[in-house]
Backbone as JSON, one array per atom type, in Angstrom:
{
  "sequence": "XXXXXXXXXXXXXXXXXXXXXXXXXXXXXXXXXXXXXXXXXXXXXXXXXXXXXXXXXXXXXXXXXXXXXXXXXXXXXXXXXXXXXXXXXXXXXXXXXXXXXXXXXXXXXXXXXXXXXXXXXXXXXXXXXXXXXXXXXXXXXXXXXXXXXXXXXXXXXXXXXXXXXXXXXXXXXXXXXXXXXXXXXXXXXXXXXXXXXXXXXXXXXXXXXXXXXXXXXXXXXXXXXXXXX",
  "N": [[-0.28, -13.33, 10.51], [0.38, -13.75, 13.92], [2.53, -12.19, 16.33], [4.64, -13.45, 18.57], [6.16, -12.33, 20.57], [5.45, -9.67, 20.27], [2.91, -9.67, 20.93], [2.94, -10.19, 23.82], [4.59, -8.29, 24.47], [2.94, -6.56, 24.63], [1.17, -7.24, 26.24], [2.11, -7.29, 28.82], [2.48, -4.45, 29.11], [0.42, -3.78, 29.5], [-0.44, -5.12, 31.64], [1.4, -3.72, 33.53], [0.5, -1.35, 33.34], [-2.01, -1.13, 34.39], [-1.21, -2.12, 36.94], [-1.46, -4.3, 37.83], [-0.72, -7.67, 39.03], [0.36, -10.97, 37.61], [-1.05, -13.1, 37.98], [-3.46, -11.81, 38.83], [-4.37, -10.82, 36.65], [-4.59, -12.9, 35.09], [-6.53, -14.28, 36.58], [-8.71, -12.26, 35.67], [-9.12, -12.51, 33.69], [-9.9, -15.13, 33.24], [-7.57, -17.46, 33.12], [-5.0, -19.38, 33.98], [-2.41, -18.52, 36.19], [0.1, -19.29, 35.15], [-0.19, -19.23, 32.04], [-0.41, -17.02, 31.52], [2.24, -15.89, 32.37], [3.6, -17.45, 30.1], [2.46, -16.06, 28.14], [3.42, -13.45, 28.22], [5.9, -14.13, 27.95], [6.64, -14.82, 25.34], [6.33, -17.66, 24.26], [4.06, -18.8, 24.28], [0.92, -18.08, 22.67], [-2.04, -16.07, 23.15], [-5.62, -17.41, 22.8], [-8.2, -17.45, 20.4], [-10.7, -16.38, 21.58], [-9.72, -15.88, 24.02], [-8.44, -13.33, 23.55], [-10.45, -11.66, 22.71], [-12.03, -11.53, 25.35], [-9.9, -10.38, 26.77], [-10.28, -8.04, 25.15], [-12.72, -7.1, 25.62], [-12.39, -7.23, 28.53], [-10.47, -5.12, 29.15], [-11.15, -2.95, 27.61], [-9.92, -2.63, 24.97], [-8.67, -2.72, 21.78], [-7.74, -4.71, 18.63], [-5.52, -4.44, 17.67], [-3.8, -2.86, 19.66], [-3.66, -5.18, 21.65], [-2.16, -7.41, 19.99], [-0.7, -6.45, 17.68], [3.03, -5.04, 16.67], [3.49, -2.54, 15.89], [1.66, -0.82, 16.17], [0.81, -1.38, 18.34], [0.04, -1.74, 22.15], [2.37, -1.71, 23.78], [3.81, -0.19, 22.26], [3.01, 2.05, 21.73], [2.96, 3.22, 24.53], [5.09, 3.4, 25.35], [6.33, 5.65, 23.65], [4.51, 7.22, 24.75], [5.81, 7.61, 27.0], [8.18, 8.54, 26.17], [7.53, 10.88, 24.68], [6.47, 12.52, 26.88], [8.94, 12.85, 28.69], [10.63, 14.24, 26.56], [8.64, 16.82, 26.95], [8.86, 17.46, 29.82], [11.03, 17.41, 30.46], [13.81, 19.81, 30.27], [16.18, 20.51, 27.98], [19.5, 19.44, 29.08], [22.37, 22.57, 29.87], [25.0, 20.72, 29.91], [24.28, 18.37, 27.89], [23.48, 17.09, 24.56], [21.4, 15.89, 21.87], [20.03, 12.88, 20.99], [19.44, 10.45, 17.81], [16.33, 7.86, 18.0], [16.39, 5.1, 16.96], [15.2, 2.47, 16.79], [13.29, 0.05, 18.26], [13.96, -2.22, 19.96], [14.64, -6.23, 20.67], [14.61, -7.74, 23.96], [14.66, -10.41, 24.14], [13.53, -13.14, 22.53], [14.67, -12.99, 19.22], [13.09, -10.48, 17.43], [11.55, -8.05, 14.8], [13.07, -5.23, 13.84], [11.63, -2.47, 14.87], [11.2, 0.41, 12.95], [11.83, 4.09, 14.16], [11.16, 7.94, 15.04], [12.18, 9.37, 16.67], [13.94, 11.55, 19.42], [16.43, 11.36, 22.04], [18.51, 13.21, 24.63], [21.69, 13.09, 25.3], [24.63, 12.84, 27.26], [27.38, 15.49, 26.3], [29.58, 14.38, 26.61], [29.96, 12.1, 26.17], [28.87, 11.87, 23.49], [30.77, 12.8, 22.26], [33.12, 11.13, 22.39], [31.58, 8.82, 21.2], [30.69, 9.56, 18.2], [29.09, 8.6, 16.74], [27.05, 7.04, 17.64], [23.35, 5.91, 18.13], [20.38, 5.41, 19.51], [18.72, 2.58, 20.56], [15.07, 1.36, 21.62], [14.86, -0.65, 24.46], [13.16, -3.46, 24.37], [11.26, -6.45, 26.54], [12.56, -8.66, 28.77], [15.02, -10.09, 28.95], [16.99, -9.3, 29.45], [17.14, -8.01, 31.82], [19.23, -7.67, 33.83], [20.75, -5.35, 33.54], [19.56, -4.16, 31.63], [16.79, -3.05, 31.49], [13.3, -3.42, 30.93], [11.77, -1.13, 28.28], [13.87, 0.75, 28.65], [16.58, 3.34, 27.29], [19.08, 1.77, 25.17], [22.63, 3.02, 24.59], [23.66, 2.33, 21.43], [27.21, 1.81, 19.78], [28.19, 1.89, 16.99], [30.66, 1.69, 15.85], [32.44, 0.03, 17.51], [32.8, -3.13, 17.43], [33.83, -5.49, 17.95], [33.98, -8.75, 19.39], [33.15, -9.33, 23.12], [32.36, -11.36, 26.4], [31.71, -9.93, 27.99], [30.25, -7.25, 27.66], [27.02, -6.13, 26.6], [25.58, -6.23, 23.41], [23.82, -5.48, 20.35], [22.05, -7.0, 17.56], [22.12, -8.26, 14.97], [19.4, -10.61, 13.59], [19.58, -12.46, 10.98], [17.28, -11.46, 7.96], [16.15, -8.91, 9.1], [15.37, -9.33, 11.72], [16.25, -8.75, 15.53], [18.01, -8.24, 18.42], [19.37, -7.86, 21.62], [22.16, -8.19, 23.33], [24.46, -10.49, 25.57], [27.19, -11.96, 23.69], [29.02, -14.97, 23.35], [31.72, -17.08, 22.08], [32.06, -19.99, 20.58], [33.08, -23.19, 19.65], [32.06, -23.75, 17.28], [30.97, -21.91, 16.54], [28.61, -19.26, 17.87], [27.37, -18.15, 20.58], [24.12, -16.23, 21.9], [23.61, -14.89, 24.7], [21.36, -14.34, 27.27], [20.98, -11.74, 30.35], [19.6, -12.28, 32.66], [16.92, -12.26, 35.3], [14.73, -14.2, 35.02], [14.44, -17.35, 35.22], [13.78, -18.73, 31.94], [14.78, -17.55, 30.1], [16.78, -18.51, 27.93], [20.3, -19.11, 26.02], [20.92, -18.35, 22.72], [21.4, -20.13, 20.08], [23.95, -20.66, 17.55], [25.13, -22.09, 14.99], [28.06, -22.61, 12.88], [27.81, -22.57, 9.64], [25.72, -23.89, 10.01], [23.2, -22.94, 10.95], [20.49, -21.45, 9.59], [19.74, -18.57, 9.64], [21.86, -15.77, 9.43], [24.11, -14.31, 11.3], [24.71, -10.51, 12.88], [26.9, -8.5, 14.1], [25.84, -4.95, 14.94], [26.85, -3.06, 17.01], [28.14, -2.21, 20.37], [26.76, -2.15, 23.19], [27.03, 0.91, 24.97], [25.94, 2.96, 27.29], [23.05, 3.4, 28.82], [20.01, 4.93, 29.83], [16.89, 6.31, 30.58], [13.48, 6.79, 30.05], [11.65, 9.84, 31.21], [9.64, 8.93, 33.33], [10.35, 7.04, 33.58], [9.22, 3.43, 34.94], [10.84, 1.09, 36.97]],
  "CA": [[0.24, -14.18, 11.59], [0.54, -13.21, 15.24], [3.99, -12.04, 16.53], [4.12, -13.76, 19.75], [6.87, -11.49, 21.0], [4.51, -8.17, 20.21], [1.73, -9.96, 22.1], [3.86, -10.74, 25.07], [4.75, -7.03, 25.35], [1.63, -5.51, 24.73], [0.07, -8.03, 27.59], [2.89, -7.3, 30.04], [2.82, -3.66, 28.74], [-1.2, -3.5, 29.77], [-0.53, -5.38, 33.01], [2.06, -2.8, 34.26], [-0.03, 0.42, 33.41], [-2.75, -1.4, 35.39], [-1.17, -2.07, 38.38], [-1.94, -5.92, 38.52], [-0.09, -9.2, 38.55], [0.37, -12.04, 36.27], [-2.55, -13.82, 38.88], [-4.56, -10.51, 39.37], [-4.61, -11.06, 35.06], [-5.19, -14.46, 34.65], [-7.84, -14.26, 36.67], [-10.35, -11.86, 34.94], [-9.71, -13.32, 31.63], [-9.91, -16.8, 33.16], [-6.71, -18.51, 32.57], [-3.71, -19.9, 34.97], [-0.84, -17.54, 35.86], [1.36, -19.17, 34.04], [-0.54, -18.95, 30.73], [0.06, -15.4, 31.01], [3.36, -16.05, 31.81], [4.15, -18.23, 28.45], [2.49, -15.4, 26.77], [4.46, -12.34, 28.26], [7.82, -14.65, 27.88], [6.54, -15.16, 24.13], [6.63, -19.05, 24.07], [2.62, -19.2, 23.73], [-0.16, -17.35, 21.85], [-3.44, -16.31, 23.74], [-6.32, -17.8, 21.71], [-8.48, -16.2, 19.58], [-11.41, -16.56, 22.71], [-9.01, -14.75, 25.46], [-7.77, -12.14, 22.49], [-11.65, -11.56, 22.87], [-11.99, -11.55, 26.52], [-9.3, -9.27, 27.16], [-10.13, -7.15, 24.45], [-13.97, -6.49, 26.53], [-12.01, -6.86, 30.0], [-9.59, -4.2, 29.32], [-11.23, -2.22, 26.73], [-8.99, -2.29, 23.98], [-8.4, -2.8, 20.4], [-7.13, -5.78, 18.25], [-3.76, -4.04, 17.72], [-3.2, -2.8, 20.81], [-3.19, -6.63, 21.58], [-0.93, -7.93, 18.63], [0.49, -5.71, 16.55], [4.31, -5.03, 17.52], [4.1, -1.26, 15.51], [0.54, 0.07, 16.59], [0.53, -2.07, 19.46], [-0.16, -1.01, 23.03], [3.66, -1.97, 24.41], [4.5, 0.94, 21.35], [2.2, 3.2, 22.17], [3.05, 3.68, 26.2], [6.7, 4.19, 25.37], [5.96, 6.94, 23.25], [4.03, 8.14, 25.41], [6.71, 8.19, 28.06], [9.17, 9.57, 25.51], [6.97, 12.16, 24.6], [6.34, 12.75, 28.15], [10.41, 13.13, 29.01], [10.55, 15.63, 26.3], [8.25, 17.88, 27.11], [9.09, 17.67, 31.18], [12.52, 17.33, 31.5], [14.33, 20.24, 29.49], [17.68, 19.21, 27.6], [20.57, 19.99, 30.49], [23.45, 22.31, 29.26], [26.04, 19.75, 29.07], [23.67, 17.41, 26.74], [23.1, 17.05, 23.14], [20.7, 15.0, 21.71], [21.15, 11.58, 19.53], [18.5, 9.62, 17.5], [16.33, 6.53, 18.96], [16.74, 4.36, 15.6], [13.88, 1.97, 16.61], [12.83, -0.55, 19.36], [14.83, -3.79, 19.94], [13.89, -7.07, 21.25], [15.56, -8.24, 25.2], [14.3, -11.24, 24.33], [13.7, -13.67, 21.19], [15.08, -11.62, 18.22], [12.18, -10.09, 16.74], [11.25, -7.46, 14.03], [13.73, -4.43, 14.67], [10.59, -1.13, 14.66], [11.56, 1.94, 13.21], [11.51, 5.23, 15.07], [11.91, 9.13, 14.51], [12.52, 10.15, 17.8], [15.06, 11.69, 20.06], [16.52, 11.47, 23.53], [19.61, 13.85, 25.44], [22.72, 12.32, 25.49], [25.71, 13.85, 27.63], [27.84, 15.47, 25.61], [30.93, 14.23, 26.46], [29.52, 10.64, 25.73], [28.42, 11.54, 22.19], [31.92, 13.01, 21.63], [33.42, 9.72, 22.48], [30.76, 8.0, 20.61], [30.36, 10.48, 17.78], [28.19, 7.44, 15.59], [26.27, 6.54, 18.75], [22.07, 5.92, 18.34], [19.55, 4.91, 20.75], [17.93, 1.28, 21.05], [14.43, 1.29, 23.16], [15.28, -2.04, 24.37], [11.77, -4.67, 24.92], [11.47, -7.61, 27.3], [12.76, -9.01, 30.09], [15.7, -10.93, 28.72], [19.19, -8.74, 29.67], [16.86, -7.33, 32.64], [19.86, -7.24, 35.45], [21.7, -4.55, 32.99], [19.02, -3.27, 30.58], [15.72, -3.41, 31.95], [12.06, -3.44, 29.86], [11.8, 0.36, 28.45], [14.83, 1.35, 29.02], [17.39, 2.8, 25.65], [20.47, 1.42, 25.11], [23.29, 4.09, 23.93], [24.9, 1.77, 20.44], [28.25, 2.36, 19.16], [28.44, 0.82, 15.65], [32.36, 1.45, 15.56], [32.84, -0.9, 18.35], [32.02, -4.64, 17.34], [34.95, -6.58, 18.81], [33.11, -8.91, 20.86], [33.62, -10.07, 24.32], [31.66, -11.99, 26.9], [31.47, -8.59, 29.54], [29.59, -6.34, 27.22], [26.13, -6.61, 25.33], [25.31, -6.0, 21.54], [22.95, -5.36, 19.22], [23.05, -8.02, 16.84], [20.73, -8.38, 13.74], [19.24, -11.87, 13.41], [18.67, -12.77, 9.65], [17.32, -9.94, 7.53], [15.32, -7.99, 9.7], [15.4, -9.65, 12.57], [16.98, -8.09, 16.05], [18.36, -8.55, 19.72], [20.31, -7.38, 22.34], [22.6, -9.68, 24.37], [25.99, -10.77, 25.37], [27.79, -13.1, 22.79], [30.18, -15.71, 23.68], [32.05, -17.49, 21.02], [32.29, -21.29, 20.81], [34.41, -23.74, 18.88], [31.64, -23.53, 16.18], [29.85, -20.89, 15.74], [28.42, -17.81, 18.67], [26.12, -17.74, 21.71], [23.54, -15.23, 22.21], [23.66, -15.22, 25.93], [21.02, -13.23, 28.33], [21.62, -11.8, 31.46], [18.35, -11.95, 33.0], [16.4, -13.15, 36.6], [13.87, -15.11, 34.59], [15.34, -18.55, 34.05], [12.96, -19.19, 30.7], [15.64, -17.23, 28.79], [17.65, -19.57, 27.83], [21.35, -18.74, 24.91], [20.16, -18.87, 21.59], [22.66, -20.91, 19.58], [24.31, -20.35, 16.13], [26.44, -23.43, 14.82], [28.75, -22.14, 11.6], [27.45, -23.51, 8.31], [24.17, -25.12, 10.07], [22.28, -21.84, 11.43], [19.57, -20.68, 8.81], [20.18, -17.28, 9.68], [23.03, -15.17, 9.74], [23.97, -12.93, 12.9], [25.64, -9.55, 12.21], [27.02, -7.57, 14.94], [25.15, -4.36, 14.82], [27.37, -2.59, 17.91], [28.45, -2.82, 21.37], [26.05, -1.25, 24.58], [27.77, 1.69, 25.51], [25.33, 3.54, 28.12], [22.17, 3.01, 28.98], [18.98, 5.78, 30.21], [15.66, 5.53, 30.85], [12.49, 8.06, 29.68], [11.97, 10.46, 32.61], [8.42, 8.83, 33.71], [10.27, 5.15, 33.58], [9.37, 2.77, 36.12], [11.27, -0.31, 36.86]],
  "C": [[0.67, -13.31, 12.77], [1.92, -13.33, 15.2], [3.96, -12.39, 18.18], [5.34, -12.82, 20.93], [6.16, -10.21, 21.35], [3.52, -8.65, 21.15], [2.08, -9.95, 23.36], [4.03, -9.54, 25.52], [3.63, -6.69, 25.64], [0.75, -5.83, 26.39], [0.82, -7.28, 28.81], [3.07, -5.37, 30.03], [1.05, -2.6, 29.79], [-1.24, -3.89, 31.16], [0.09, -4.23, 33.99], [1.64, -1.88, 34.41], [-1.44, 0.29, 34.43], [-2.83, -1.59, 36.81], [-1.6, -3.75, 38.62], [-1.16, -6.83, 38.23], [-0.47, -10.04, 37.79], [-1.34, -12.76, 36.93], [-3.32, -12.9, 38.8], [-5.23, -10.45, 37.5], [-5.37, -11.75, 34.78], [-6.6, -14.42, 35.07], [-8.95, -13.41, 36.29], [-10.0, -11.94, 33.9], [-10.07, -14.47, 31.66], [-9.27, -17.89, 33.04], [-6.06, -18.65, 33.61], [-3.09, -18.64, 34.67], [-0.1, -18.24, 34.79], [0.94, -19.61, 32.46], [-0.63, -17.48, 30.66], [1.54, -15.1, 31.41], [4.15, -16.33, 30.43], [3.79, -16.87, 27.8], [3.5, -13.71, 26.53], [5.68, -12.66, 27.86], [7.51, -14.99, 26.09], [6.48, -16.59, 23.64], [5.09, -19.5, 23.91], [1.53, -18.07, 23.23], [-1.59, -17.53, 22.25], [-4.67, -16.76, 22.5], [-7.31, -16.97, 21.4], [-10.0, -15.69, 21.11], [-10.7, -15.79, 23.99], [-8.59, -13.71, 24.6], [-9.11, -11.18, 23.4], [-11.72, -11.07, 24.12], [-10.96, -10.05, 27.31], [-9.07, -7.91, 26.5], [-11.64, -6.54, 25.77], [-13.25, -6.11, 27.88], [-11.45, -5.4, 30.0], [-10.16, -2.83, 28.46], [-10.32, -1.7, 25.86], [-9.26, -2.81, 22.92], [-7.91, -4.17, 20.37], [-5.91, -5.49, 18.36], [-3.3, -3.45, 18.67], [-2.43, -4.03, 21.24], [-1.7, -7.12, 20.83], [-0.29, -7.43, 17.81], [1.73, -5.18, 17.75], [3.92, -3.13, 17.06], [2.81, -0.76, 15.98], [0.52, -0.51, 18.12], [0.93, -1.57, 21.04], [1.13, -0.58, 23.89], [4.0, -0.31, 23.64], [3.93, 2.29, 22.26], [2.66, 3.73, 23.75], [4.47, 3.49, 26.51], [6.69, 5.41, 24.45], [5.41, 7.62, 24.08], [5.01, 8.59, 26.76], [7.67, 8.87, 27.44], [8.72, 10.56, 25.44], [7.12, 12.94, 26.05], [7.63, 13.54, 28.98], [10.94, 14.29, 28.02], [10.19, 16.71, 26.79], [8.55, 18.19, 28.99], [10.34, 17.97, 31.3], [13.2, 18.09, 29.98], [16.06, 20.06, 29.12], [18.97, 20.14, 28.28], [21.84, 20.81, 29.14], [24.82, 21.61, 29.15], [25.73, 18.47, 27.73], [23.98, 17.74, 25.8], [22.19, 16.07, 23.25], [21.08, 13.73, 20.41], [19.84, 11.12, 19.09], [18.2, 8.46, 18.32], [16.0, 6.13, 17.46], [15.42, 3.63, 15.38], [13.92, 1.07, 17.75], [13.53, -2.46, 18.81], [14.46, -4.63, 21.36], [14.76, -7.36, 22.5], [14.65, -9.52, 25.22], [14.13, -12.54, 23.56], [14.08, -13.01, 20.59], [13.85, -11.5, 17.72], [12.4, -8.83, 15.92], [12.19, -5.97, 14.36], [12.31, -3.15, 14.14], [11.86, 0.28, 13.88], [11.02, 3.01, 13.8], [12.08, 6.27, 14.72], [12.09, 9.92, 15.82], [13.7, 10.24, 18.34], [15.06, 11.45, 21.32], [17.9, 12.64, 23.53], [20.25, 12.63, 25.95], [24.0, 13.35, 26.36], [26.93, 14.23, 26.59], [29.51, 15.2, 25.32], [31.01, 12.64, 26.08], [29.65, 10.94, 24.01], [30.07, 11.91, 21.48], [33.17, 11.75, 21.5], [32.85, 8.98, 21.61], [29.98, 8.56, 19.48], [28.65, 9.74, 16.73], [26.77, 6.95, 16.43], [24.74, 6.54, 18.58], [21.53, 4.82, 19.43], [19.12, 3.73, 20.15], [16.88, 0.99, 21.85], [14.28, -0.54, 23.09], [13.57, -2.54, 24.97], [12.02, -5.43, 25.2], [12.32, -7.34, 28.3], [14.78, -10.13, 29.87], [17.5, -10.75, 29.29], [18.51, -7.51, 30.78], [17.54, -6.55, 33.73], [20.5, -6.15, 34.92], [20.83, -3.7, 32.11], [17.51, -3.28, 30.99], [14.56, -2.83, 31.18], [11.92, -1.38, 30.05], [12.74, 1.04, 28.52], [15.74, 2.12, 27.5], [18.81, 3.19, 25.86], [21.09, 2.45, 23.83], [24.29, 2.51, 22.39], [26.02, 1.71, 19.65], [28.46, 1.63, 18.03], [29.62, 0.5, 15.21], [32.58, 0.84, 17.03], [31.73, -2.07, 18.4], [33.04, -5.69, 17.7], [34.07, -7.29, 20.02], [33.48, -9.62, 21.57], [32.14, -10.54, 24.76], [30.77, -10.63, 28.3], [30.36, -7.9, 28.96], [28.5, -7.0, 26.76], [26.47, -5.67, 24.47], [24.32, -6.19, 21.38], [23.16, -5.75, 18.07], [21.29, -7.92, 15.92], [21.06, -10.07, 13.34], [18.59, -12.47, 12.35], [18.49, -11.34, 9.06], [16.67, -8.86, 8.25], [15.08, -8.29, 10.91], [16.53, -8.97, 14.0], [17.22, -8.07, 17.78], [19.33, -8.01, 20.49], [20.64, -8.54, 23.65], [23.75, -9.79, 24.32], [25.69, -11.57, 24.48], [28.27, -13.68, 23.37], [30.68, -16.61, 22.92], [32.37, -18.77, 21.6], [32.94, -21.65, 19.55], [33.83, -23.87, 17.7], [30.58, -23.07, 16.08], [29.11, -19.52, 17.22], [27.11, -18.75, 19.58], [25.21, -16.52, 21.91], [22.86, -15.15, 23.61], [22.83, -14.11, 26.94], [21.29, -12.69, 29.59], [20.27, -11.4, 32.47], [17.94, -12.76, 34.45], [15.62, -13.79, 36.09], [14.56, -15.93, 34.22], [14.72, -19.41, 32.93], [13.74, -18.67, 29.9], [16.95, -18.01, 28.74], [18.95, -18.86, 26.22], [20.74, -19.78, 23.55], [21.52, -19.04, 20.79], [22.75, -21.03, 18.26], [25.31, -20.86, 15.83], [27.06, -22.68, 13.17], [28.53, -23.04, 10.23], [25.99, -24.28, 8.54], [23.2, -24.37, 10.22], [21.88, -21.85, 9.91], [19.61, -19.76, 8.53], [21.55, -16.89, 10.11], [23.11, -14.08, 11.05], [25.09, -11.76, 12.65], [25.83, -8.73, 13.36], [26.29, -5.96, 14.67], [26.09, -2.91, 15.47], [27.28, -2.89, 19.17], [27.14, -1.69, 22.11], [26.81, -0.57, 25.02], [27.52, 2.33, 26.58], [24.06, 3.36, 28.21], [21.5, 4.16, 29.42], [17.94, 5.58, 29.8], [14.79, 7.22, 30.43], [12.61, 8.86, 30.98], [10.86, 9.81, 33.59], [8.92, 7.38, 33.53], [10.37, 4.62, 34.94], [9.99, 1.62, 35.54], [10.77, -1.3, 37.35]]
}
């Protein structure tokens, strides 16, 4: 089964390294903008006929396409991590911290694992001695965390307010980053985004399906060295 989240990056992941708009898209696969909207925002699934199409247009793979862990979104953040390694040597006031794995700014989806590092300042990590990275995906907590970007997580700070985001695990494996805001029964998972398709995903006490587990608070934020916004 397709992960319509993984598709959504990979598309919007392929559009950006190209240089073309949602329209400049649509049109050489053949569809409306905003069917490549729905599918970057994850709310629709290209069919198996445009999979096709934009596999010849673009020259790519199936899993580039759809897979979240081989998939092309993965691949061209690695490659900018890699990239920020080997360019930008680690400053002496740094240290370095783990990036744990890749988290969703958008539906909760699948949290990735990852064995890589970034440079952290080191008067941060001493503050935040527990502290790992988050490369945050989507568009969803864009005005504060923006696609690509990785969020610094403090796991000893889960007190939650409405000011800060979190990293919140949705179910067993499931995973998101987002303010909270607590209601009279049961949590908000509230974005902070310019797209108004992200809408607060809502968790009533005793009725939700899944459970939501604070994870930690957003402490700092930095970007690969080769990140565009």
């Amino acid at each position: 089964m397709r992960n319509a989240n993984a598709v959504g990056d990979n598309i919007n992941a392929i559009r950006f390294d190209l240089g073309l708009s949602q329209d400049q898209l649509a049109k050489r696969v053949g569809v409306r903008q905003t069917t490549v909207s729905s599918w970057e925002c994850g709310t629709s699934l290209p069919s198996k006929p445009n999979i096709k199409r934009m596999m010849k247009e673009f020259g790519l793979t199936y899993d580039e396409l759809v897979s979240k862990k081989n998939g092309y979104a993965a691949k061209a953040f690695n490659k900018r991590l890699s990239r920020s390694k080997t360019l930008r040597p680690l400053p002496e006031d740094a240290a370095s911290t783990p990036v744990l794995g890749h988290i969703a700014a958008g539906e909760p989806s699948e949290m990735v694992e990852s064995t890589d590092s970034f440079f952290i300042p080191r008067q941060l990590l001493q503050e935040h001695p527990r502290a790992f990275y988050l490369a945050v995906r989507g568009n969803s907590m864009n005005r504060t965390l923006p696609d690509g970007c990785l969020a610094l997580i403090d796991p000893d700070e889960r007190d939650v307010n409405e000011s800060d985001a979190f990293a919140v695990q949705v179910g067993d494996s499931e995973a998101t980053v987002k303010r909270i805001r607590k209601t009279g029964n049961g949590i908000e998972l509230v974005p902070d985004s310019t797209d108004p398709s992200y809408v607060p995903l809502i968790f009533v006490n005793g009725k939700s399906a899944q459970s939501v587990v604070v994870l930690g608070k957003v402490v700092w934020m930095t970007a690969p060295f080769d990140y565009r916004a």
